[in-house]
MARVEX-198928 format. One record per residue: x, y, z of N, C-alpha, C in turn. Coordinates in steps of 0.02 Angstrom, whole numbers, padded with zeros to 5 digits, always signed. Layout:
BEGIN
XYZXYZXYZ/...
END
This chain:
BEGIN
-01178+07957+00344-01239+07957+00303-01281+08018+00320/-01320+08043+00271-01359+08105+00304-01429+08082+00253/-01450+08121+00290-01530+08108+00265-01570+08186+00245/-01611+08185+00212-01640+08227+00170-01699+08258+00164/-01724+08327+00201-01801+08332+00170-01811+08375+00148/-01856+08408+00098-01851+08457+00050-01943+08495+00078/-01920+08558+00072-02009+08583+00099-02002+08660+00051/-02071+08680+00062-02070+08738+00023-02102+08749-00042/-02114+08698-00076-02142+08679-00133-02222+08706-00148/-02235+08724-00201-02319+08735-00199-02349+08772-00270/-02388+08797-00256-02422+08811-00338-02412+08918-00319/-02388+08915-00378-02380+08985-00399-02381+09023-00469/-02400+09077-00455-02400+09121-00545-02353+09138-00560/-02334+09135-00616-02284+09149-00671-02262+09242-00636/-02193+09240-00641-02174+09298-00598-02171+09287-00527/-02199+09246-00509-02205+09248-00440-02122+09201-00390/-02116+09198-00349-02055+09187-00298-02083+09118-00249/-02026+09073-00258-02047+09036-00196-01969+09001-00163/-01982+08990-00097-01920+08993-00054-01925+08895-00045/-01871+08850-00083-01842+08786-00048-01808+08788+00010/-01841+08755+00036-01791+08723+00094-01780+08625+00101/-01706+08609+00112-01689+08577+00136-01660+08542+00186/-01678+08505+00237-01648+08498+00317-01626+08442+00314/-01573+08429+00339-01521+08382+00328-01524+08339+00400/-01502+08292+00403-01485+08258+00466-01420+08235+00453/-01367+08216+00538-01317+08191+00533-01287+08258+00531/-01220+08232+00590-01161+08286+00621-01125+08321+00539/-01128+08285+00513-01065+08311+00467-01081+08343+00407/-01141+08372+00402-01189+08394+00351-01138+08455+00300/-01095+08489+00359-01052+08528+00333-00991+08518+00288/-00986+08466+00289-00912+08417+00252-00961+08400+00168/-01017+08408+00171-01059+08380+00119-01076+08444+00053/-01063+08434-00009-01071+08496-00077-01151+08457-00077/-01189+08525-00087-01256+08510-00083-01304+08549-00171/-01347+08504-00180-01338+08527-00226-01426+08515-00248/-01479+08562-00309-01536+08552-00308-01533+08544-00396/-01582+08488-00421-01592+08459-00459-01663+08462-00460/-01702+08453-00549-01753+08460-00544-01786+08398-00593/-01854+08404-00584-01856+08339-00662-01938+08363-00668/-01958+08368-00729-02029+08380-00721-02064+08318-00777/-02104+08311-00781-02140+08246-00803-02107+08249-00889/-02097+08172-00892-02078+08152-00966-02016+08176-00970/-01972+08224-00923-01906+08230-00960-01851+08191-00900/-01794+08197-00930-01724+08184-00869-01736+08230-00807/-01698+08216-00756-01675+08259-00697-01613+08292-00704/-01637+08355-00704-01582+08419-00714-01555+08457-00671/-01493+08477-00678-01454+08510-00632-01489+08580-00628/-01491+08633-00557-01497+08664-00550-01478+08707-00527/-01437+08708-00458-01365+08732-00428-01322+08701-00367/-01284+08721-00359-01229+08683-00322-01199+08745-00274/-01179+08711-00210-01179+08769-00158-01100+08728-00141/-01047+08738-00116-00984+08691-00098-01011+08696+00005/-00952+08651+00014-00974+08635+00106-00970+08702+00139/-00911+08751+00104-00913+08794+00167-00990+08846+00148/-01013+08850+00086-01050+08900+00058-01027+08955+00019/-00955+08958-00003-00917+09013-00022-00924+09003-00104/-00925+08913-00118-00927+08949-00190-00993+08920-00220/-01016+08953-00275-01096+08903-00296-01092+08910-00372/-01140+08854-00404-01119+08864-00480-01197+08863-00512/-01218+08886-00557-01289+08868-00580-01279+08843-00634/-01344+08814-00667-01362+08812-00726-01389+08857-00759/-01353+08870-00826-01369+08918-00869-01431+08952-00850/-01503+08934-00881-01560+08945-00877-01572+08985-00796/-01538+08976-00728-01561+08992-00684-01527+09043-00669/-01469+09070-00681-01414+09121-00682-01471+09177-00658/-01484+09208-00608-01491+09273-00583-01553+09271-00586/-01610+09191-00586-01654+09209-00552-01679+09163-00487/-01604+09120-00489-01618+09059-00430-01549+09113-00414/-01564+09067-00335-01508+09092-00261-01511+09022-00199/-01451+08984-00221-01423+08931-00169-01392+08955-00104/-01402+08939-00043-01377+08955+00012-01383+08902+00064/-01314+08892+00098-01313+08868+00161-01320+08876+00209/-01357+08864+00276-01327+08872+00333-01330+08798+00382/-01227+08802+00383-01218+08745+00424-01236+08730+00483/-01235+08792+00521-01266+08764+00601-01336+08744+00613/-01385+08762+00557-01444+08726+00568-01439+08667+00509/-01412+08652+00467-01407+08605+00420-01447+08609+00381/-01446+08660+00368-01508+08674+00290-01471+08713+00234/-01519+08691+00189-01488+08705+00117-01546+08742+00087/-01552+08790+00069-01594+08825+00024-01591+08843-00026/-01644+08857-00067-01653+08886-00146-01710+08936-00143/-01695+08985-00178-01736+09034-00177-01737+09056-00260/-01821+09047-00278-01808+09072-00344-01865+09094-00360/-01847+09174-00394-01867+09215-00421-01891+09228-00487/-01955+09257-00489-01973+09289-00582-01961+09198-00613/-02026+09168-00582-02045+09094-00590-02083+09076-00662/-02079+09050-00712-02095+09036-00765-02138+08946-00776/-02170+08951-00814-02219+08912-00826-02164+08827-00823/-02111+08840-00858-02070+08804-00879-02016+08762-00805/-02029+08809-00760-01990+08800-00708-02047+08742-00658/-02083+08729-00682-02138+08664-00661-02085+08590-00647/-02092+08583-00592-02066+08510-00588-02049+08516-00517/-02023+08431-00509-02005+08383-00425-01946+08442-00439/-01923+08472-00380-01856+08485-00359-01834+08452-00294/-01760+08445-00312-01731+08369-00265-01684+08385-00247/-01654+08372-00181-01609+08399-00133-01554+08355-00136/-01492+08363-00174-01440+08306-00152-01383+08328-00117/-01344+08287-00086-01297+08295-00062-01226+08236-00066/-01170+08262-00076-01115+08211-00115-01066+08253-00071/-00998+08202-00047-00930+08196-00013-00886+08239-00076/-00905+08241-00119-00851+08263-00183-00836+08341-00166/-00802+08363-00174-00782+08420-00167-00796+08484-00215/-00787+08462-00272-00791+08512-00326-00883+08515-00330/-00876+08552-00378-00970+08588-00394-00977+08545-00453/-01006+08507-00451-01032+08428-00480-01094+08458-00487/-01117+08461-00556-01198+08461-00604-01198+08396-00635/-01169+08342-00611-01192+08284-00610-01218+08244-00579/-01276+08227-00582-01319+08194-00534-01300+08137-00521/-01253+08095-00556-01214+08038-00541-01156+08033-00478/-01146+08094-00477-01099+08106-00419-01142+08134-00340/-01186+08120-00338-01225+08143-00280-01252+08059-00247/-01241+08065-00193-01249+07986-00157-01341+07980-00113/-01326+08075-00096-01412+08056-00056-01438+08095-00086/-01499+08075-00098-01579+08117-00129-01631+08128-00069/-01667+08178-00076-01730+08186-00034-01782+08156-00094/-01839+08159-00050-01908+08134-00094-01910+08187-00139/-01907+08237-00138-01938+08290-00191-01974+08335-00181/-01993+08389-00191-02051+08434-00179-02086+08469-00241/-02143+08460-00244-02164+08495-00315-02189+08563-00305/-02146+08603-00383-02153+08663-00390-02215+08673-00447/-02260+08701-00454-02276+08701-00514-02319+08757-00512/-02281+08803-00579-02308+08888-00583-02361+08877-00653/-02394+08923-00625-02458+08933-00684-02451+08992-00724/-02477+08967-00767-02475+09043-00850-02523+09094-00829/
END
């Protein structure tokens, strides 16, 4: 089982950059595809990107292609997101999961642990 906390979150201007972090607990954090999801008020929770256990391969969602950046590092057990040239639209909880599955899963059905969330929310 691993457990989940998500930090980094906060209020920013449109254009502007802000760095997720997620810290994991439990030995085996590395065996785990980690992955960040978002949901902002009134809609579904959406995929955002997917990092695999070793960190070698990662997949995004359309919309984030080259201005989000997923990264691992296993020996401290954190999972990060870094995203860039931030838009009004990019407002919402972003959520830290982590799933045994192997492949790069943008399905939130396939992810077993969630963190609480951290809110992002950029201004016009």
């Amino acid at each position: 089982q691993v457990q989940l906390v998500e930090s980094g979150g906060g209020l920013v201007q449109a254009g502007g950059s802000l760095r997720l972090s997620c810290a994991a607990s439990g030995r085996t954090f590395s065996s785990y595809t980690m992955a960040w999801f978002r949901q902002a008020p009134g809609k579904e929770r959406e995929f955002v990107a997917v990092i695999s256990w070793r960190g070698g391969s990662t997949y995004y969602a359309d919309s984030k292609k080259g201005r989000f950046t997923i990264s691992r590092d296993n020996a401290k057990n954190t999972v990060s997101l870094q995203m860039n040239s931030l838009k009004p639209e990019d407002t919402a909880v972003y959520y830290c999961a982590a799933t045994r599955f192997l492949g790069l899963s943008s399905s939130s059905h396939d992810y077993d642990y969630w963190g609480q969330g951290t809110q992002v929310t950029v201004s016009s």
